[in-house]
MIZAKOL-33138 format. One record per residue (C-alpha): y negated, x negated, z negated. Coordinates in steps of 0.5 Angstrom, whole numbers, plus 500, padded with zeros to 3 digits. Example, Ala and Ser with C-alpha at 12.3 -4.5 7.8 and 13.67 -1.06 7.14 Angstrom:
# residues 2
SITE    c2    c1    c3
SITE   509   475   484
SITE   502   473   486
***
This chain:
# residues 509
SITE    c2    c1    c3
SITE   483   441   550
SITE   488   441   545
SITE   490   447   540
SITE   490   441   534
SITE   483   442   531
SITE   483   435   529
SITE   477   435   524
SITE   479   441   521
SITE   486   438   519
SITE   483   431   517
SITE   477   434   513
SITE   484   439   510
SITE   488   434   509
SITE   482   430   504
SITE   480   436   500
SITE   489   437   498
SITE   488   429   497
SITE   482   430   492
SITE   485   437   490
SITE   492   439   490
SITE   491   445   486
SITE   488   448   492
SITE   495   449   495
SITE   496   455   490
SITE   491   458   491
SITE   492   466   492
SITE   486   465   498
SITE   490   460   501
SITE   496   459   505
SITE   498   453   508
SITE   504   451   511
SITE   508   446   515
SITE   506   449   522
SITE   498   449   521
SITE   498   442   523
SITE   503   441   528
SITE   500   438   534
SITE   503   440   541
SITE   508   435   544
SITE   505   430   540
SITE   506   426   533
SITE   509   429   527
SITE   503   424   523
SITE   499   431   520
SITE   504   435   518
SITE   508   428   515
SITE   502   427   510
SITE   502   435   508
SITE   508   435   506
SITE   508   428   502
SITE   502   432   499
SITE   504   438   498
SITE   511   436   495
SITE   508   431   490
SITE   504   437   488
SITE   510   441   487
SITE   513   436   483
SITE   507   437   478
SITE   503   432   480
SITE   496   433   479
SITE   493   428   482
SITE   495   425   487
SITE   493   418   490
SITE   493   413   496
SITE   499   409   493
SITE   503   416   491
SITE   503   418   498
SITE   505   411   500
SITE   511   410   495
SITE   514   417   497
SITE   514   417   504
SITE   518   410   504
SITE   524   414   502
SITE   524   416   509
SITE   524   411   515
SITE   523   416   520
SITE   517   418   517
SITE   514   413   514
SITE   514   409   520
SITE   510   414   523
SITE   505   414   518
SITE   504   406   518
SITE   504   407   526
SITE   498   411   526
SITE   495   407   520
SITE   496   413   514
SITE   493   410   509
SITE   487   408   512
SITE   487   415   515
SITE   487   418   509
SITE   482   413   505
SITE   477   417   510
SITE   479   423   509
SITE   478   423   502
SITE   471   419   503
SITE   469   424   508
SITE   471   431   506
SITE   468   436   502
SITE   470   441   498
SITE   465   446   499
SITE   466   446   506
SITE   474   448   505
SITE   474   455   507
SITE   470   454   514
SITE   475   448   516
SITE   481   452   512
SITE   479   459   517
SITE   478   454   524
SITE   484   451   522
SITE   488   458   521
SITE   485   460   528
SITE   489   455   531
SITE   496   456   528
SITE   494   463   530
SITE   494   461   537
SITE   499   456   537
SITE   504   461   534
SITE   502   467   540
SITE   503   462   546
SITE   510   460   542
SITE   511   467   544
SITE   510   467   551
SITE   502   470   551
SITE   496   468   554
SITE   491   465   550
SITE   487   464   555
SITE   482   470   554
SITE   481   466   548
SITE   481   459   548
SITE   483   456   555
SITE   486   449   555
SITE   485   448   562
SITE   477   447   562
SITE   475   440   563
SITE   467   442   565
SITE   463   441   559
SITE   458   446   560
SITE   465   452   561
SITE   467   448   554
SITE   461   449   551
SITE   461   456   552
SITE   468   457   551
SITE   468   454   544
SITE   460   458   542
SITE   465   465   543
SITE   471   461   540
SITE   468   459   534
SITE   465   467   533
SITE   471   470   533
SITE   474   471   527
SITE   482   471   525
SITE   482   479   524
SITE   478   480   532
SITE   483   475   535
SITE   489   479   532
SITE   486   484   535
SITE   485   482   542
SITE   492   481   543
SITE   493   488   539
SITE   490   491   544
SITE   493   488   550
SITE   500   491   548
SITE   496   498   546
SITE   494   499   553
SITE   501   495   557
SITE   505   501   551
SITE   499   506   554
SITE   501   505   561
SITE   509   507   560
SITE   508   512   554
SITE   504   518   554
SITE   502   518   546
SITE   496   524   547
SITE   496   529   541
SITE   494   534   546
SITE   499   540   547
SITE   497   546   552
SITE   503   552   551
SITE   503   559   552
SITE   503   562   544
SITE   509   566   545
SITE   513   559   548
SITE   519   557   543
SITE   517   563   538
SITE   524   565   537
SITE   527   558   538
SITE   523   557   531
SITE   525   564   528
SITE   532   563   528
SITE   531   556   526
SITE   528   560   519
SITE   534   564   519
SITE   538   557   518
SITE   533   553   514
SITE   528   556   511
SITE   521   553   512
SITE   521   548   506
SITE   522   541   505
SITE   526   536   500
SITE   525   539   492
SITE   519   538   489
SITE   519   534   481
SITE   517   543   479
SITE   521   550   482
SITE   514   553   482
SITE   510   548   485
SITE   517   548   490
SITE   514   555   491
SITE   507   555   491
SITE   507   548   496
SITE   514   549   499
SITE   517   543   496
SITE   515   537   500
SITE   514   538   507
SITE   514   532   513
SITE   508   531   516
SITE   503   533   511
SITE   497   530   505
SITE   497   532   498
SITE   491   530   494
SITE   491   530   487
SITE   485   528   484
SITE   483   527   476
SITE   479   523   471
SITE   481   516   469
SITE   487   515   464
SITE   490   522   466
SITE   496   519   468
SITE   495   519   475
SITE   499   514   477
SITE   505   515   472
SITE   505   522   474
SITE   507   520   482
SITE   511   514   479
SITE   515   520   476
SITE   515   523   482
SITE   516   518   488
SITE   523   516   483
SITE   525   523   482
SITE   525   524   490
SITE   529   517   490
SITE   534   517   485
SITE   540   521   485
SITE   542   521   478
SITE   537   521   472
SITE   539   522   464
SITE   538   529   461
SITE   538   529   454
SITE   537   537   453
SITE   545   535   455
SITE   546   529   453
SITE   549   526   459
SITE   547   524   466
SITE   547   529   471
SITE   546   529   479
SITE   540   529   482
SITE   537   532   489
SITE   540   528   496
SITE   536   521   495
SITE   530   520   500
SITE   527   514   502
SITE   521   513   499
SITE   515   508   499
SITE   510   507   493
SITE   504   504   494
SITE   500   500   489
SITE   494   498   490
SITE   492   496   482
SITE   499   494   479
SITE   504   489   481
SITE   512   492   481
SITE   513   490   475
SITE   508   493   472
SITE   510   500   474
SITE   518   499   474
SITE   519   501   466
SITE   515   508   467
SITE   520   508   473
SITE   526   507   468
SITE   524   512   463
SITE   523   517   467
SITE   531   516   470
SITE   533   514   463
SITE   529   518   458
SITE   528   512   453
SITE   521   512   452
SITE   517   508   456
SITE   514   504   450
SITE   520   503   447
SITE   523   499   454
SITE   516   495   454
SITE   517   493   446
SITE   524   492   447
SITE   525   496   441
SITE   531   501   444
SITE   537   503   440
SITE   543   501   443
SITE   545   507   446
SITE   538   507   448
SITE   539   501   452
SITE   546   503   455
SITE   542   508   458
SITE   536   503   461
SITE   542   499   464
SITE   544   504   468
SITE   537   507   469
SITE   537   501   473
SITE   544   501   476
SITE   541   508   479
SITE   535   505   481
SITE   538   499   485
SITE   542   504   489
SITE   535   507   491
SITE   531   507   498
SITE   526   506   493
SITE   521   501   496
SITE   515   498   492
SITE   509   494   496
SITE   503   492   492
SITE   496   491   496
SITE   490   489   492
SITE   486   490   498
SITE   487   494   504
SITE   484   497   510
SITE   487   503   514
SITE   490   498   519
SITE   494   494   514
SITE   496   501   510
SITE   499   504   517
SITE   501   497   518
SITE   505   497   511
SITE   508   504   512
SITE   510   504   519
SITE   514   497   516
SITE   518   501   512
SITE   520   507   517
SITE   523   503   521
SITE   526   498   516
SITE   527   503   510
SITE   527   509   514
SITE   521   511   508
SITE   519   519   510
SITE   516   519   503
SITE   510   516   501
SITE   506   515   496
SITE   500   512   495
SITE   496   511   489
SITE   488   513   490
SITE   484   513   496
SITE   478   508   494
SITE   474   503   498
SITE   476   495   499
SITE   473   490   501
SITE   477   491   508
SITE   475   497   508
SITE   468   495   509
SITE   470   490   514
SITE   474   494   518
SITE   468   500   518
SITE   463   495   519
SITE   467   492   526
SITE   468   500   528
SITE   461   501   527
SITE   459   495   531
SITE   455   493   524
SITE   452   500   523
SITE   452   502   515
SITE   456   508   513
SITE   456   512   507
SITE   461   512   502
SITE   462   519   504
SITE   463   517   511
SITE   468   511   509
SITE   473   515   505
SITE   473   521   509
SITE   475   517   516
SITE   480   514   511
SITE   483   520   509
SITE   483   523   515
SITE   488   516   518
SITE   493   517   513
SITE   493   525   515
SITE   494   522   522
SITE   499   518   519
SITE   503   523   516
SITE   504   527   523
SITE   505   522   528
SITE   510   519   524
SITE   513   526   521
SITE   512   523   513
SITE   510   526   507
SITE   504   522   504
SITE   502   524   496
SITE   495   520   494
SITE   490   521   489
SITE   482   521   488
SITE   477   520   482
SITE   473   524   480
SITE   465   525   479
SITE   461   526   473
SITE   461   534   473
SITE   468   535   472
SITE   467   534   464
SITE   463   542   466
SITE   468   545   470
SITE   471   551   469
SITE   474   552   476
SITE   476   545   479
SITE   475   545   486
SITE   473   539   492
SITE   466   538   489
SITE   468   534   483
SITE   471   529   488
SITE   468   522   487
SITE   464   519   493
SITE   466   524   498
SITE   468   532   498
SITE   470   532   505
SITE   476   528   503
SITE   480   535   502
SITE   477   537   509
SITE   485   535   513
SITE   489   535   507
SITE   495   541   507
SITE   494   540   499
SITE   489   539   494
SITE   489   540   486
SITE   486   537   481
SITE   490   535   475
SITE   485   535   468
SITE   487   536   461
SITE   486   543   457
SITE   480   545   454
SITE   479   548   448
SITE   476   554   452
SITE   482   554   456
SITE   487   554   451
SITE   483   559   446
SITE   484   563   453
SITE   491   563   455
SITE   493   563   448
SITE   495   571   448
SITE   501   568   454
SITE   503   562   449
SITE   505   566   444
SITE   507   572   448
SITE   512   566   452
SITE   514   562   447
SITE   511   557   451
SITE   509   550   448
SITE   502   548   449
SITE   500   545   456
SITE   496   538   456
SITE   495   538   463
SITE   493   544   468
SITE   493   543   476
SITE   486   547   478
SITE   490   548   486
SITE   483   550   491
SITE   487   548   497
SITE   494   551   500
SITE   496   551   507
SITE   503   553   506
SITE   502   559   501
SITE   499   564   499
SITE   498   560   493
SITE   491   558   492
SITE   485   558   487
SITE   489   558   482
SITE   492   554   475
SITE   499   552   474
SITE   500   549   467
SITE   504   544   465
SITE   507   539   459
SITE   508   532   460
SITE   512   529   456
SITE   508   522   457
SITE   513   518   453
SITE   518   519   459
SITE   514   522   465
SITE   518   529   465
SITE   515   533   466
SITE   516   542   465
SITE   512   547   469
SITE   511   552   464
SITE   507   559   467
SITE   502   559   472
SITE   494   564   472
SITE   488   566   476
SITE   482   562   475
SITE   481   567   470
SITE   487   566   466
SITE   491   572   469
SITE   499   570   468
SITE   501   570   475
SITE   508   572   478
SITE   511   567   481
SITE   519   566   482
SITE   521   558   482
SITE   524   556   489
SITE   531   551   488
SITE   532   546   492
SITE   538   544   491
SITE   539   539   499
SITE   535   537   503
SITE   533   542   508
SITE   530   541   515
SITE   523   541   516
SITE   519   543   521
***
């Protein structure tokens, strides 16, 4: 049997032929070793290639006679499609595709590659799809099974074999039995070395009441729309990865922490859509005046080496409009291993399409609720962050009830309160009330302080002593800076809490 699905590619083939366009499609990806054949002729992916170059030209609409005139500027091609009667071919083709079936035939034909491209590296298909099988009743059964499978569930297939070969040599148990005295004084000088905190955090005091960024573990930011929230990590993901950034109380560029190797993960905005808030933030040139190109030239001296700055970076950007937990473990253990990545930043916990998909395959087809969905999803990143010893900071919407909140906590969390269950850090950023202003006015003006347009309400602290409190903050939203100013008691108490710099990277435990 062979790993060529000749009808798909003859169908395939007629519906480029009647519509180009589709080459282009974000749906589809179609290459070159689709439609190779397996110790055969090169007749299918001779036509791709004509089709696809001639689209690629510009050409619209492409005919019979198109097809012919291009391929006889190749001799060795071109003889191979007269030989196989081409033009004949592909009038069928065009007669008898249709384009309404153009996904079924477009996902049988990517099975295929898929189990061509495992064979070429040595694995056994087998399992999946045996060539060997010559009685008609075992074939027809082999291909009912084939034909269910979806390209997910053979990848899968194959995902498990190494899983259990990796199993067998490598003991990956999260179990640890120890007496709870053993390597107690190991640890304690190791805090007389290296106090216990992480690489510095955008804030002194959130330093202090967070211990910095510290590996292994989960901060959940949530807050309503519009707040900010993936400007705000945007800032602090640059801040963790540059080793410059301007200051324009000084007026001068001033040495920033030891860079670390960041990963931002978008799931709504393309690169280029976040870069000028990445550059405003190092440069301190307004991010509206970068976007309308309205920058003075000083202004514009100081974008440039924003971005020389940000070029020497381990500042990494993927963007995933839709995703499941596999693909985001998938994505960050890419760039731990390629990028060294142990900070990482994905922009807000919410349910895709894969997500469903993948819950729905777990489940055996069983429905989930929302709440059960987006807790196991956290829970995996929180299993993420430990086993491959990063830090990971991520956001959440809110429900309704926030606009009445006095004291923000996990139950304003939209779709699951459980989601703050594993996480170490939780806080949910809003903007002032008057109610919270008029309460905290006898600090402003005792202080000195500028007025706050944003407050942490931080119900959840593994690292400190600090929790249900409030810490006060303004964000310069032109430039993304951003200035802690004091921090309270739920009921506005002023708070003495001494700022932690953190000048190098300490060690982590």
């Amino acid at each position: 049997m062979s790993l060529t699905p000749k009808r798909s590619v003859f169908q395939i083939l007629g519906c480029l032929m009647q519509k180009p366009s589709l080459l282009e499609d974000e749906k589809y990806r179609l290459t070159r070793e689709d439609f190779i054949e397996e110790k055969g002729s090169s007749f299918y992916v001779i036509i791709f290639a004509a089709i696809n170059n001639l689209y690629q030209e510009e050409i619209e609409v492409i005919d019979l006679m198109m097809i012919d005139s291009f391929l006889s500027n190749y001799d060795v091609q071109y003889k191979i499609f007269n030989d196989n009667n081409g033009i004949e071919y592909l009038q069928n083709a065009i007669e008898q595709s249709n384009l309404s079936n153009f996904d079924y035939n477009y996902n049988y034909l990517k099975k295929f590659s898929l189990l061509r491209a495992y064979k070429s590296q040595g694995f056994s298909i087998k399992e999946i799809y045996d060539e060997n099988v010559v009685d008609p009743k075992e074939q027809e059964a082999m291909m009912e099974k084939f034909n269910k499978l979806s390209i997910e569930e053979i990848i899968e297939v194959f995902e498990k074999k190494q899983i259990e070969i990796r199993n067998m040599f490598f003991t990956d148990s999260n179990k640890v039995t120890q007496h709870a005295a053993q390597g107690a004084a190991e640890l304690i000088e190791r805090f007389k070395q290296a106090p216990d905190y992480g690489v510095s955090l955008i804030g002194n005091l959130q330093n202090t009441i967070f211990r910095g960024a510290k590996l292994k573990t989960v901060t959940l930011r949530s807050a309503p729309q519009n707040t900010g929230k993936t400007r705000i990590a945007l800032a602090e993901a640059a801040d963790l990865a540059i080793d410059e950034l301007y200051d324009p109380e000084k007026g001068r560029w001033v040495t920033n922490n030891n860079p670390e190797n960041v990963l931002y993960i978008s799931s709504e905005m393309e690169a280029e859509l976040l870069q000028p808030t990445i550059l405003a933030y190092i440069s301190a040139v307004p991010e509206e005046k970068i976007k309308d190109g309205l920058c003075s030239d000083e202004e514009y001296l100081r974008v440039k080496k924003a971005i020389e700055v940000l070029a020497r970076s381990n500042f990494w950007i993927e963007y995933v409009p839709d995703f499941n937990t596999q693909l985001i473990e998938t994505i960050i253990k890419t760039h731990i291993i390629e990028n060294k990545a142990q900070y990482i930043f994905f922009d807000y916990i919410h349910i895709s399409v894969r997500i469903l998909e993948e819950m729905a395959n777990m489940s055996k087809g069983m429905s989930m609720r929302e709440d059960m969905v987006l807790f196991m999803f956290m829970f995996r990143l929180v299993q993420i962050a430990e086993r491959y010893n990063v830090y990971i900071k991520t956001s959440s919407q809110l429900n309704g009830e926030w606009k009445n909140a006095k004291d923000a906590d996990q139950n304003l969390l939209r779709g699951a309160k459980s989601l703050a269950d594993k996480i170490q850090m939780g806080l949910i950023a809003l903007v002032p009330t008057k109610q919270d202003l008029e309460a905290i006015d006898p600090i402003l003006r005792n202080g000195f302080y500028p007025e706050p347009n944003i407050v942490y309400h931080i119900y959840k602290n593994r690292m400190t002593k600090y929790k249900n409190i409030k810490l006060w903050l303004y964000i310069d939203y032109d430039t993304m800076r951003v200035h802690e100013l004091f921090a309270t008691t739920n009921d506005y108490q002023l708070i003495n809490i001494q700022p932690t710099e953190l000048k190098t990277k300490k060690f982590d435990f």
